[in-house]
C-alpha positions as CSV (number, residue, x, y, z in Angstrom):
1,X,0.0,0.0,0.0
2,X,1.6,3.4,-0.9
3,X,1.8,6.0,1.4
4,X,0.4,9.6,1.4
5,X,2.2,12.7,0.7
6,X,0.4,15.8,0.7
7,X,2.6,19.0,-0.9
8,X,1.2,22.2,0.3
9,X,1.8,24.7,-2.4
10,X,1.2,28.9,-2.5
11,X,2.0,29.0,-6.4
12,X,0.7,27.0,-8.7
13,X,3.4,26.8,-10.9
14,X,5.6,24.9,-8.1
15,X,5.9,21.3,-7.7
16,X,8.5,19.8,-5.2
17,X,11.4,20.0,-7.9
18,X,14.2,17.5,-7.0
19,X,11.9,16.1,-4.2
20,X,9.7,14.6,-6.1
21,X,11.6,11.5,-7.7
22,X,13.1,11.1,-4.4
23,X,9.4,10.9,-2.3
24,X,8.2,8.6,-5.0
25,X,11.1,6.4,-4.7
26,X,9.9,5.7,-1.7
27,X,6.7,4.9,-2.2
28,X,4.7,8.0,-1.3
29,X,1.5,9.2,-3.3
30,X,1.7,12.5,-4.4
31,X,-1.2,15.1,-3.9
32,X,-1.2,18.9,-4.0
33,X,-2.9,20.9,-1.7
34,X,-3.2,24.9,-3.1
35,X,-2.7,27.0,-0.1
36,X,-5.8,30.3,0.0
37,X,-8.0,28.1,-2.5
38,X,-8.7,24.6,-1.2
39,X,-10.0,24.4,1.8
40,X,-7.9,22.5,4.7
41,X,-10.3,20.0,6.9
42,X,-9.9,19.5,9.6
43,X,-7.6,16.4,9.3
44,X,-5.6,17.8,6.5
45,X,-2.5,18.1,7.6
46,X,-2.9,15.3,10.1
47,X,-4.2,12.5,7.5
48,X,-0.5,12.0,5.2
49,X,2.2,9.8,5.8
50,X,4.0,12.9,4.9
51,X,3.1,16.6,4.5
52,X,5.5,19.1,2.8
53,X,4.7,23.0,2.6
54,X,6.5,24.7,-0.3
55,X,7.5,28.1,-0.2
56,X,6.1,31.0,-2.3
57,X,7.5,34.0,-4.4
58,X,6.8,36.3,-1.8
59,X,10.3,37.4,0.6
60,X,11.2,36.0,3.6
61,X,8.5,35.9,6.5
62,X,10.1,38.5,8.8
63,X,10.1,41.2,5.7
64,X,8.8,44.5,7.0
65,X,7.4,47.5,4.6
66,X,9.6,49.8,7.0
67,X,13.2,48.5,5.6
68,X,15.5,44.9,5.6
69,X,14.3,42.0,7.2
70,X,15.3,41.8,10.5
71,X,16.3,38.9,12.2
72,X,14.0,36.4,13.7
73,X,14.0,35.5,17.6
74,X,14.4,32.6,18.8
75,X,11.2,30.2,18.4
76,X,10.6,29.8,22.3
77,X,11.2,34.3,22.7
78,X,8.7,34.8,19.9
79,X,6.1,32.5,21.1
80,X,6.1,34.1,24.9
81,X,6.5,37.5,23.1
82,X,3.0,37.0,21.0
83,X,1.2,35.2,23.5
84,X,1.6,37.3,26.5
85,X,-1.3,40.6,26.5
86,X,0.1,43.4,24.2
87,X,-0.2,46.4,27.0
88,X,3.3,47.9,25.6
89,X,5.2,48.2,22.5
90,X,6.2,44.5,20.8
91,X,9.9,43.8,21.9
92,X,12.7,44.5,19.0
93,X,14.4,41.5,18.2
């Protein structure tokens, strides 16, 4: 029985590129999932053997209108910096 890959994509133009012989070699089913047009159930992401989110043609995440990117926290700073109740300015990382 083949296994399930599911390939997240945010352009549809994009398919996983040198991946793809590689995840079929090993047996994994192949199925795209369009990021902003189909809708993601409930078990989406939770349902594949394998789940792979390609990137976009946007920049980098922590692009900011205001000038570079700036570099981005550590993951355990930024979670307690967004989840804690914004009464004063976000912290500069």
């Amino acid at each position: 029985m083949a296994k399930a890959c599911l390939a997240v994509r945010h352009v549809a133009f994009e398919d996983l590129g040198l991946l793809g012989p590689l995840v079929s070699a090993r047996g994994y089913d192949v199925r795209y999932h369009e990021a902003g047009i189909d809708r993601f159930a409930n078990d989406t992401l939770i349902a594949p053997d394998l789940v792979i989110v390609l990137g976009g043609a946007a920049g980098p995440v922590c692009a900011v209108a205001s000038g570079p990117p700036r570099a981005i926290a550590p993951a355990p700073a930024a979670i307690a910096a967004t989840s804690v109740r914004r009464e004063t300015a976000p912290p500069e990382f």
